[in-house]
N, C-alpha and C positions, 0 to 999 in steps of 0.2 A: 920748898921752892914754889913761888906762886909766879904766876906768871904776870904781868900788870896789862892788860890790854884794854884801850879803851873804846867804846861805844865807834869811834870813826874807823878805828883796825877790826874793827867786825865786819862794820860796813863794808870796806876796804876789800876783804879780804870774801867777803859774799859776792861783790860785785866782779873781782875775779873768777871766782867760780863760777857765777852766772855767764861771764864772757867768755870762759872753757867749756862751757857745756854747750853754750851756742856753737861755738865753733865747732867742737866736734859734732853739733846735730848736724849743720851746715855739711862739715864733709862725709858723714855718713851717708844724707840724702845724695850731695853731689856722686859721692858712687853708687850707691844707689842708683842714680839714673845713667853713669857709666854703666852697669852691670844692663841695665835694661836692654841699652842702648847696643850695647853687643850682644844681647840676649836677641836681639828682631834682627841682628846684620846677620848672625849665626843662622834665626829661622831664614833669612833670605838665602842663604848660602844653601841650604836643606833644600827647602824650594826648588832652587835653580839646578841642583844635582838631581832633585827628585824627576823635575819635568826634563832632564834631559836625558836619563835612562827612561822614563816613560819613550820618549821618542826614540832612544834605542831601539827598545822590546817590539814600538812598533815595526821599526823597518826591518827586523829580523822576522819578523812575523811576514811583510811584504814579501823578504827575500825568499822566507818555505815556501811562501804560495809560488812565487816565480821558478822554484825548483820546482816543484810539483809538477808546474803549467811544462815546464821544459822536458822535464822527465815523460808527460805525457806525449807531446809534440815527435821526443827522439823515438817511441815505442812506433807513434803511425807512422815517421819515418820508414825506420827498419822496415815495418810490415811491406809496406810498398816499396824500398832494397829488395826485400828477398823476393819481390815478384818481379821484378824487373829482372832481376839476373835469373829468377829462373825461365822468362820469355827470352833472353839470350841464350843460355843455354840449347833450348828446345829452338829455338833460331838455326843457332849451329849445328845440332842436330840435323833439323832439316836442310841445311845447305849441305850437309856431308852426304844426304841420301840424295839430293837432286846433284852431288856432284858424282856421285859413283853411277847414281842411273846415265846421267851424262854421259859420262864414259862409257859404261854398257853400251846404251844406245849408237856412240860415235865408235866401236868398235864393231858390233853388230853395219853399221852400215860400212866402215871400210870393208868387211868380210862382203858384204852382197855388193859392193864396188870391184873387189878381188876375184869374184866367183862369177861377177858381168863379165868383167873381162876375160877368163879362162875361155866363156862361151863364144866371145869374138874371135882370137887367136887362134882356136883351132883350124 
């Protein structure tokens, strides 16, 4: 079985496979440059997550220090709390002893008002 082909079914027949291989170089490249083309949207996507946990870590970073600063802040607080109420403390103290000397002394002088009097009356 021979085949009979002649000299223009070659041609024919090259010249289609010449316009298959173009075509398919054609769409290789065109995705090809698809693939790229999401290949730099993809780095931009990375980028744009990368630099916004950068800015995360910074303001978490801000935040320990404002803890810090806070934690120091409520320590001198307290300190001067616990001196203030112990000047009230020592306050009240003192008004208990100047309120019982009071009294002392305002009984003492009713007694020397009592014992004036005795000396009158007689």
């Amino acid at each position: 079985m021979m085949v009979d082909l002649s000299l223009n079914d070659i041609y024919r027949s090259i010249g289609a496979l010449t316009a298959e291989v173009q075509g398919l170089r054609r769409d290789m490249e065109a995705s090809e440059r698809r693939a790229a083309l999401e290949n730099r949207e993809a780095d931009e996507k990375r980028a744009v997550v990368h630099r916004r946990m950068d800015e995360i870590v910074a303001e978490v970073g801000d935040i320990k220090t404002d803890i810090a600063t806070v934690t120091e802040q409520v320590k001198d607080s307290k300190i001067v709390t616990d001196e203030v109420r112990k000047w009230k403390l020592m306050g009240l103290g003192a008004l208990g002893v100047v309120g019982i000397g009071g009294t002392a002394l305002g009984v003492s002088i009713a007694n020397s008002f009592e014992w004036v009097s005795r000396l009158f009356h007689k």
